[in-house]
C-alpha positions in Angstrom: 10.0 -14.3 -27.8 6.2 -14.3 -26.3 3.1 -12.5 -27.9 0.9 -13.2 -25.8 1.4 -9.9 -23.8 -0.8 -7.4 -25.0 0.4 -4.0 -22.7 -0.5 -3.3 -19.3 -3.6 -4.7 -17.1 -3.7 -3.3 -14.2 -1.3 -1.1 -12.1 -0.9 -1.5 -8.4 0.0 1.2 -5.6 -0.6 1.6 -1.7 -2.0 4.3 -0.2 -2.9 6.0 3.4 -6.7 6.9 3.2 -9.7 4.8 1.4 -11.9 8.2 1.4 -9.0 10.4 0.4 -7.8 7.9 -2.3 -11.4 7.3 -3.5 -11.9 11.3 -4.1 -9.1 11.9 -5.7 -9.5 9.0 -8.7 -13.2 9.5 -9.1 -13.6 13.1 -8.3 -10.1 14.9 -9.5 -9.5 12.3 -12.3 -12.7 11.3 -13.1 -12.4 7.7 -13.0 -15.2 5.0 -12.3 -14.8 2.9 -9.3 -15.0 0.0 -10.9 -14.7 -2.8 -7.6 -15.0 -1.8 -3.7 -13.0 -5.2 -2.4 -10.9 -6.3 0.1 -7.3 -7.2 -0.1 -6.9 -11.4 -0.5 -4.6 -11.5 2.3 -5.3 -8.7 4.7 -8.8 -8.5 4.7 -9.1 -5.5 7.1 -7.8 -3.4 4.2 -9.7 -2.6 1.0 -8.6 -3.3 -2.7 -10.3 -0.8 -4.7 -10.1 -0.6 -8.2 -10.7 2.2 -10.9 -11.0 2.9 -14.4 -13.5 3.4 -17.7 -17.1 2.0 -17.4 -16.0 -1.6 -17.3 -12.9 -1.8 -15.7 -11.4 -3.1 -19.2 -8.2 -3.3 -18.9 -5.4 -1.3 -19.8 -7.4 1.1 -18.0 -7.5 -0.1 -14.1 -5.4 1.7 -11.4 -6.0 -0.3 -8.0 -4.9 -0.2 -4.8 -4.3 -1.2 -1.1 -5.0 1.6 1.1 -3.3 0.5 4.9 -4.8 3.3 7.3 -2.3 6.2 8.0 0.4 4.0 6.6 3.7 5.8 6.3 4.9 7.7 3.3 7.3 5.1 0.8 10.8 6.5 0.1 11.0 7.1 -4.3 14.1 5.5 -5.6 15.0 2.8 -7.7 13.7 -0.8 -8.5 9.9 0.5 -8.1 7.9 1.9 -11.3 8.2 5.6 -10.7 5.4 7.6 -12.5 2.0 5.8 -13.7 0.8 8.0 -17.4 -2.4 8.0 -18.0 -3.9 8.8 -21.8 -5.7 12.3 -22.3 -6.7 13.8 -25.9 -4.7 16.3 -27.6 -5.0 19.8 -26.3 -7.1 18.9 -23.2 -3.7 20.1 -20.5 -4.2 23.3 -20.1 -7.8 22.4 -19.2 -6.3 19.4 -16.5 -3.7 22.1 -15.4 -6.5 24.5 -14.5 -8.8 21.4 -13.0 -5.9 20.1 -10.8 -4.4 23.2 -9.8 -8.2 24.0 -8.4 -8.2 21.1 -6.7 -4.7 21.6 -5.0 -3.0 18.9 -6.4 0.9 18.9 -6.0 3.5 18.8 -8.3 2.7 20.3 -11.5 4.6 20.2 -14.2 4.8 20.5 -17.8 7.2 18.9 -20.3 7.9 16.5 -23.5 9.0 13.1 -23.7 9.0 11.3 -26.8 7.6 14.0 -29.0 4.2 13.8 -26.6 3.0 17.0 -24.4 3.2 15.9 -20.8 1.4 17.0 -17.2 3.6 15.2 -14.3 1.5 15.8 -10.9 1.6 14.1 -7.8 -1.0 11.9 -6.1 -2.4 12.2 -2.3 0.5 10.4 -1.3 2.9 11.9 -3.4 2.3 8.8 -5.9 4.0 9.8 -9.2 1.7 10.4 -12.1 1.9 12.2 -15.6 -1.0 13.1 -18.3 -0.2 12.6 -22.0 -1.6 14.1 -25.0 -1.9 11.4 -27.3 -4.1 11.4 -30.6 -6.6 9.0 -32.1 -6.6 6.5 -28.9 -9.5 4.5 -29.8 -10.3 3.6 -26.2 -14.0 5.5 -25.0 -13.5 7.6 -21.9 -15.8 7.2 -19.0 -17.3 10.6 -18.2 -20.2 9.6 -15.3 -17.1 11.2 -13.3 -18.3 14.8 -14.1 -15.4 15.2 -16.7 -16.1 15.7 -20.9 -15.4 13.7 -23.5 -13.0 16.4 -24.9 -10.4 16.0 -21.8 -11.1 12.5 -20.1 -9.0 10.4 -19.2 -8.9 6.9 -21.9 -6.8 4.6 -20.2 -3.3 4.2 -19.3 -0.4 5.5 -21.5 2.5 3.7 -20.2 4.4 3.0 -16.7 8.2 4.3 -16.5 10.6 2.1 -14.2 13.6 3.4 -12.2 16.6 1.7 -12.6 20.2 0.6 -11.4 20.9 -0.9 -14.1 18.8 -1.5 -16.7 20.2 -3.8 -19.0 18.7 -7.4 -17.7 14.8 -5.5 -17.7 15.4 -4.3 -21.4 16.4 -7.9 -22.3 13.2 -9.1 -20.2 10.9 -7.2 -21.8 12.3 -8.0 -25.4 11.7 -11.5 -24.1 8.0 -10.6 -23.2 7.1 -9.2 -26.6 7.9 -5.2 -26.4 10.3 -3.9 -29.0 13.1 -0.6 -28.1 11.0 2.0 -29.6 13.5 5.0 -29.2 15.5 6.9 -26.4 15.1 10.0 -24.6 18.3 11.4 -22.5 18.2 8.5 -19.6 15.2 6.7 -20.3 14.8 4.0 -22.8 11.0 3.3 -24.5 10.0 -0.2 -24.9 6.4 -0.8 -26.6 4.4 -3.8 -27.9 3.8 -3.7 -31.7 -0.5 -3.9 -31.9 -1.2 -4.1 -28.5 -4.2 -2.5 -26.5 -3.1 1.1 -26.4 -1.5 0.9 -23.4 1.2 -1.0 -24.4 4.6 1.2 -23.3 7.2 1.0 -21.1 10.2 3.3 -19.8 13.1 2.5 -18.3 14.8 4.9 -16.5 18.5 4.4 -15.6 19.8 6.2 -12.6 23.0 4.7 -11.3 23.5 6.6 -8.4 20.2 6.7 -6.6 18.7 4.9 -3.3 16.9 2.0 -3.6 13.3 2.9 -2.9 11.3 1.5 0.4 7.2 0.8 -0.5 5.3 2.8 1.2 1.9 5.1 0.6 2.5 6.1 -3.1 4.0 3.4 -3.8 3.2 1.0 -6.7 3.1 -2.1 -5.6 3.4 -4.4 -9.1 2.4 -3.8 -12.9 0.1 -6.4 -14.3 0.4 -7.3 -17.9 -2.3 -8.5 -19.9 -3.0 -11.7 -21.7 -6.4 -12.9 -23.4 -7.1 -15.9 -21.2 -5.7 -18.6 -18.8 -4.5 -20.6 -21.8 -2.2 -17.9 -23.1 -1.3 -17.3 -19.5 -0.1 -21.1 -19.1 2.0 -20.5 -22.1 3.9 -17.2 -20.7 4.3 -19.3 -17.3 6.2 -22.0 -18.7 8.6 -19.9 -21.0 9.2 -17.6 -18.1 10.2 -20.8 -15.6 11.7 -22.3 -18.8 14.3 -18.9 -18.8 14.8 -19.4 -14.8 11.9 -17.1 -13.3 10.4 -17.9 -10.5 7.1 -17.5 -11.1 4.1 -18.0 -8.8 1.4 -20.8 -9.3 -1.6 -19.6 -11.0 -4.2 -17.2 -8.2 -8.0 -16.7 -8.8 -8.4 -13.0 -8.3 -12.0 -13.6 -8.6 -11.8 -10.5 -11.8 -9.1 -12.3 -13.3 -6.3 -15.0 -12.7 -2.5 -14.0 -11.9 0.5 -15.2 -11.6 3.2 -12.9 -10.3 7.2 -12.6 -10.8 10.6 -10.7 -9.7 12.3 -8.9 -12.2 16.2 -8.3 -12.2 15.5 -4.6 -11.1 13.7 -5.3 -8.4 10.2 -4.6 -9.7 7.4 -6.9 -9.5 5.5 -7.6 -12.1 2.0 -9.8 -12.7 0.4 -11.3 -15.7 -3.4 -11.3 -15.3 -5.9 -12.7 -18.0 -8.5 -10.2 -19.3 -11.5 -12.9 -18.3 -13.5 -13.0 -16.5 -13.8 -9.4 -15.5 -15.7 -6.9 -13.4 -19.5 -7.6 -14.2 -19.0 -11.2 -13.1 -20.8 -10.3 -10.0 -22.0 -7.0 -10.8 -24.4 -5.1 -13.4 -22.3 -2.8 -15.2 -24.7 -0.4 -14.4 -23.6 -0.6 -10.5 -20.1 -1.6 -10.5 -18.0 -0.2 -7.6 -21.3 -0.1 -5.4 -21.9 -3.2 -3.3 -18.9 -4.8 -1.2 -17.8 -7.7 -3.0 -15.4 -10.3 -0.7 -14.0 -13.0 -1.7 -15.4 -16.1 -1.1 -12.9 -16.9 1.3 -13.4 -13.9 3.5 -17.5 -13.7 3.3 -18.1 -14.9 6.7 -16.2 -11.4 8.2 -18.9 -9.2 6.1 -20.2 -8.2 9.6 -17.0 -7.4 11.1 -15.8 -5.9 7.8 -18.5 -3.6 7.1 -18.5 -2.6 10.3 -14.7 -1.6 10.6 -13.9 -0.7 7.1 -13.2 3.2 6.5 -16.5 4.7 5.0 -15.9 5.9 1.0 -19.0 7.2 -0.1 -20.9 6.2 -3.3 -19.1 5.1 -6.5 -19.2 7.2 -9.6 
């Protein structure tokens, strides 16, 4: 069994609008933009990432935003809802802040014991608030939201499922322990890991399998201290017969990505070097930063890439 895997890095969806999916993470949520990028292998599409003030992770929601891409179909083999962490008694205050805003979806619930806010995003992306106490993580709040209700990071990600037997085994195999149940879903977590360190697995036999689309997450990224620890989870994964991806410089950190027997696809990214590598911390999320590969289409980029506005 591996410990190197500390709980989620970074989550991954698509989306339809830059501008529209820039509002709604640093306005509605209140989220910094953390990196204004480009995708690695579509240049003409951004990559923008967001999160607390540094983009630590744990905390980073990203994506791909394809202009007026279609809508993806929900079903299973795809992570279904994204949870973020909010303090206790702040939902009635995020009720009253979305509903303002005329987000979709609302709904109130319990899973696990935990108060819960499910809400959709601006592509019907599948989100929840939960209420969880003494999460030591400090919220960012240059977004215009208080300390008392912002958002500290990711709570957990919840898979749909066929079948999900050969993912439970996976994930034992990657460190998280079964935690407890909850009707059809399952609750995996990793014992001291960096508070947002939960997984569900939902089982639903008799559902479609989903087709990606805006909303959509793309992949989960796990995290791991450094690129030596990342070696290590490499070879036990190929060692158990994944097929896992050679190592990829992401500039903010270094991948590696594999297929999981439900169909999701999941990354392990190291926690070095991070955002501020080529930014202040003070102005993350403000300049275009392209990889080196791609800087000699700044010009043409900036030129034809959708305008945002400022960051947070």
């Amino acid at each position: 069994m591996l410990n190197q895997i500390k709980g989620l890095h970074h989550v991954t969806s698509l989306a339809s609008s830059a501008a529209g999916n820039n509002a709604f993470f640093t306005d509605t949520l209140g989220l910094r933009r953390v990196k204004k990028t480009v995708n690695f292998d579509a240049p003409d599409v951004y990559h923008l990432y967001y999160g607390d003030e540094t983009g630590t992770p744990g905390t980073v929601m990203t994506y791909f935003p394809f202009p007026m891409a279609a809508r993806g179909r929900p079903g299973v083999g795809e992570v279904g809802t994204t949870a973020f962490a909010v303090p206790k008694g702040s939902l009635g205050a995020w009720a009253e802040r979305l509903t303002a805003r005329g987000v979709e979806g609302l709904e109130t619930g319990s899973r696990f014991g935990d108060d819960v806010l499910a809400f959709r995003g601006p592509d019907g992306d599948g989100f929840a608030l939960v209420e969880t106490a003494d999460d030591p993580r400090a919220a960012w709040t240059g977004g215009g939201i208080s300390e008392e209700m912002a958002i500290r990071g990711f709570h957990s990600a919840a898979m749909r499922l066929k079948d999900d037997a050969a993912t439970a085994e996976l994930l034992g195999f990657m460190g998280y322990e079964k935690v407890g149940s909850d009707g059809d879903v399952t609750r995996f977590a990793v014992p001291g890991g960096n508070a947002a360190n939960v997984i569900d697995l939902e089982r639903i036999p008799g559902a479609p399998h989903a087709a990606q689309g805006a909303g959509s997450v793309h992949h989960i990224a796990f995290a791991v201290e450094n690129r030596a620890r990342q070696l290590e989870v490499r070879e036990a994964l190929l060692d158990t017969g994944y097929q896992v991806t050679p190592v990829i410089d992401r500039d903010y950190f270094w991948a590696i990505y594999f297929r999981t027997p439900g169909g999701v696809l999941f990354e392990v990214a190291t926690n070095e070097p991070g955002f501020d590598r080529d930014e202040d911390t003070a102005r993350l999320g403000e300049a275009l930063k392209l990889p080196s590969q791609h800087e000699h289409l700044r010009q043409r980029l900036e030129r034809a890439l959708e305008p945002i506005g400022e960051a947070a």
